[in-house]
C-alpha positions in Angstrom: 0.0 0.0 0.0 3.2 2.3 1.0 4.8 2.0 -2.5 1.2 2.7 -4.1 0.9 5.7 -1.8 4.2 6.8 -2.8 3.7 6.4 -6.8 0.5 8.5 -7.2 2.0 11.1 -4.3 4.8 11.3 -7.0 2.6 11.4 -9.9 0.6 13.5 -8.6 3.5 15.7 -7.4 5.2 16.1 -11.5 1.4 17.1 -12.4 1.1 19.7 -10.1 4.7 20.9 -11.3 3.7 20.5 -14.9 0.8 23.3 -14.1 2.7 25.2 -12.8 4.9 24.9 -16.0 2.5 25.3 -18.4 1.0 28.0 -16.8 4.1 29.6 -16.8 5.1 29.3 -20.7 1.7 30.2 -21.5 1.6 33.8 -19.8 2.4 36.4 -22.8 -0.4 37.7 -24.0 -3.6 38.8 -23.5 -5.6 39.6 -19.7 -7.1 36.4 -21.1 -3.9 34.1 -21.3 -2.7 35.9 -17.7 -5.6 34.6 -15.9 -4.9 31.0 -17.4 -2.0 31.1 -15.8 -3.4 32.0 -12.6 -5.7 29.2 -12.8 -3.2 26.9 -13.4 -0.9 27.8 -11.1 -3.9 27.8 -8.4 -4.9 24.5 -9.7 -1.1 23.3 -9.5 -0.3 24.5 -6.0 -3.9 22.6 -4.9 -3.0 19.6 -6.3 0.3 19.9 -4.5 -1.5 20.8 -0.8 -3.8 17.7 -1.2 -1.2 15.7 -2.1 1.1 16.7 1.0 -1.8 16.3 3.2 -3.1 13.6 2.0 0.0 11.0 0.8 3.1 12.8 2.6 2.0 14.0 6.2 0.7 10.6 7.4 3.4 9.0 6.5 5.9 11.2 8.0 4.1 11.1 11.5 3.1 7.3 11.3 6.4 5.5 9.6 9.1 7.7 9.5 9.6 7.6 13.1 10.8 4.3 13.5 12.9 4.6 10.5 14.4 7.7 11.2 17.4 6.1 13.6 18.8 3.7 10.8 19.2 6.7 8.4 22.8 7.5 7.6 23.5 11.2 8.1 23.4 11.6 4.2 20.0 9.7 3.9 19.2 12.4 7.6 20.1 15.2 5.2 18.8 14.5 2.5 15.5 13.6 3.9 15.7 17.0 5.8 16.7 19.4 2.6 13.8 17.1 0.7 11.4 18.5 3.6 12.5 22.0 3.7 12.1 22.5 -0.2 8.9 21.4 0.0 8.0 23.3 2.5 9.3 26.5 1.5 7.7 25.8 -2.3 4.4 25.5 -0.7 4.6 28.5 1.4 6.3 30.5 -1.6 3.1 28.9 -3.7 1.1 30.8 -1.1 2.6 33.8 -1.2 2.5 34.0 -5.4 -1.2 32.9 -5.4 -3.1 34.1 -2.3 -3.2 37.9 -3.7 -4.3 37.3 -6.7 -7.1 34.7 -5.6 -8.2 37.7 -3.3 -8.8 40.3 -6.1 -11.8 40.7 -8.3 -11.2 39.2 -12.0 -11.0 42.4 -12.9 -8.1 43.5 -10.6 -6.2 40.0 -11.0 -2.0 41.1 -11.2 1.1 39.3 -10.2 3.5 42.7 -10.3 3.5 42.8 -6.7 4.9 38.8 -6.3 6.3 38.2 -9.4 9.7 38.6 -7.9 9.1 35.8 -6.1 7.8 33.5 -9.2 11.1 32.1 -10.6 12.8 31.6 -7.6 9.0 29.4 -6.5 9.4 27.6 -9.7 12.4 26.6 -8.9 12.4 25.6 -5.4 9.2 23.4 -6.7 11.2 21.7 -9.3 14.2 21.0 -6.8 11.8 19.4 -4.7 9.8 17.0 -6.7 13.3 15.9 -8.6 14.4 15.5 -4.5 11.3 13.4 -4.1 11.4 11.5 -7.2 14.9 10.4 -6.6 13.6 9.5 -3.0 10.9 7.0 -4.3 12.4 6.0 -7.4 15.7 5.7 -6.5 14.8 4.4 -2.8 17.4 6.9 -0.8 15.8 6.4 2.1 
């Protein structure tokens, strides 16, 4: 059930990512093509949320525990810097997305956090290739 967990978390995980991508590649243009990329980056940092609550916490709390004092210090690191990336995505995800879900459609504008969208993107990116290696590649 773990490793079934951990494949759609993943999935699930390089989906978000790729809305957040293709939101991002499809932004020139019109107020139309802006607020596509809004939507997708809402829908992307959603899927991501869900997917931290519902695949990653539980595990975290209930498993890793008990496998936490066999971990080398580079599989301790790793798992920490894994962690921390994801964290600070999804609170950077926040920060991008939370004022412009708060204005009327009319008012919808990033130039007050779009200093803060390419260093989010790639914090994300960092941190799903961090977790991919982790399930696929069984670090830890």
């Amino acid at each position: 059930m773990g490793e079934l967990v951990g494949d759609v978390s993943l999935v699930l995980n390089v989906l978000s990512l790729l809305l957040v991508v293709i939101g991002v590649f499809g932004r020139r243009g019109s107020s139309r093509v802006l607020l596509r990329h809004g939507y997708l980056s809402v829908a992307g940092l959603a899927l991501k949320i869900l997917t931290v609550v519902a695949a990653m916490i539980p595990p975290l709390l209930l498993e890793f525990p008990i496998e936490l004092q066999d971990f080398s210090i580079f599989q301790m690191s790793f798992f920490v810097v894994k962690i921390a990336l994801g964290i600070a995505g999804t609170i950077m995800g926040l920060i991008c997305i939370v004022p412009w879900l708060l204005k009327n459609r009319e008012e919808k504008s990033c130039d007050k956090v779009r200093r803060w969208m390419l260093p989010t993107l790639i914090v994300w990116i960092i941190a799903v290739v961090l977790g991919a290696v982790v399930h696929l590649g069984e670090i830890l």
